[in-house]
C-alpha positions in Angstrom: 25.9 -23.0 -42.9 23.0 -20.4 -43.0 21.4 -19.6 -39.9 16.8 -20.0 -39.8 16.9 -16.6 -37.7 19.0 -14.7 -40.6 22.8 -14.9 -42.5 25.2 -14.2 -40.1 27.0 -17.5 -38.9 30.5 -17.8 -37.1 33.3 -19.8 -37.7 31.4 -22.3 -39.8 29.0 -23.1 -37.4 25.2 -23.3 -37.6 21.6 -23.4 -36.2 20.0 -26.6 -37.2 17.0 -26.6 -35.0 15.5 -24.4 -32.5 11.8 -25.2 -30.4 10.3 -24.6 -27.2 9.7 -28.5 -26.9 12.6 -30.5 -25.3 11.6 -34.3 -26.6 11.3 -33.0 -30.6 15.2 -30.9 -30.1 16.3 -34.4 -28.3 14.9 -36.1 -31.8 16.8 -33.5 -33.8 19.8 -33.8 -31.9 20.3 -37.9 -32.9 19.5 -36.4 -36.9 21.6 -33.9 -36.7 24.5 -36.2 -35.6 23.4 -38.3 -37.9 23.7 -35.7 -40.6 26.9 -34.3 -39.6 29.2 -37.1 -38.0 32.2 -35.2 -38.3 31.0 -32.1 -36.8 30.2 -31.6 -33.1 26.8 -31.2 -32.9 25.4 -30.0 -29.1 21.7 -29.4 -27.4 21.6 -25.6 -25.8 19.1 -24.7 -23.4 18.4 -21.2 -23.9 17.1 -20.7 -20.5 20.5 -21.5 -19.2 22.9 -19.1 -19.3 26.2 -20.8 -20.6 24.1 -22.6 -23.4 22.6 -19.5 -24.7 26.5 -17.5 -24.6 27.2 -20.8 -26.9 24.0 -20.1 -29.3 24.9 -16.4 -29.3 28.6 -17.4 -30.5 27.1 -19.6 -33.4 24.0 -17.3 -34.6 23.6 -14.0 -32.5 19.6 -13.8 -33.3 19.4 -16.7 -30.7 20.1 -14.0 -28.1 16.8 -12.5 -28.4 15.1 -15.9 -26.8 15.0 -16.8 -23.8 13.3 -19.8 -23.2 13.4 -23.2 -25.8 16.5 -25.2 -27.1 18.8 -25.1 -29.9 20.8 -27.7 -32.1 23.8 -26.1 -32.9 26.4 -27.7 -35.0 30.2 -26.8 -35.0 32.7 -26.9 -37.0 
């Protein structure tokens, strides 16, 4: 899965959204479950510090924000 903030992805993992606004990555949360039912598919806060070691495992780019939310979806 390629990555909106460049190519490098981690054990077959991927960004599928990242915004500042909490409602639209709650709305791209239930699509991306949709999307990918067999894959675990999680909402990180990037402002919180556990959720934004998880982004930085699946895309490191994410490290360079620090405020918004990201869809990630595991293998």
């Amino acid at each position: 899965m390629r990555s909106v903030f460049g190519p490098t992805i981690l054990a077959a993992s991927g960004v599928f959204y990242v915004g500042r606004s909490r409602d639209e990555a709650e709305r791209e949360l239930r699509r991306a479950k949709t999307i990918y039912p067999d894959f675990k598919v999680v909402l990180a806060d990037l402002s919180i510090k556990e959720d934004k070691i998880l982004a930085v495992d699946v895309d490191p780019d994410l490290g360079d924000l620090d405020e918004g939310y990201a869809v990630l979806v595991q293998a």
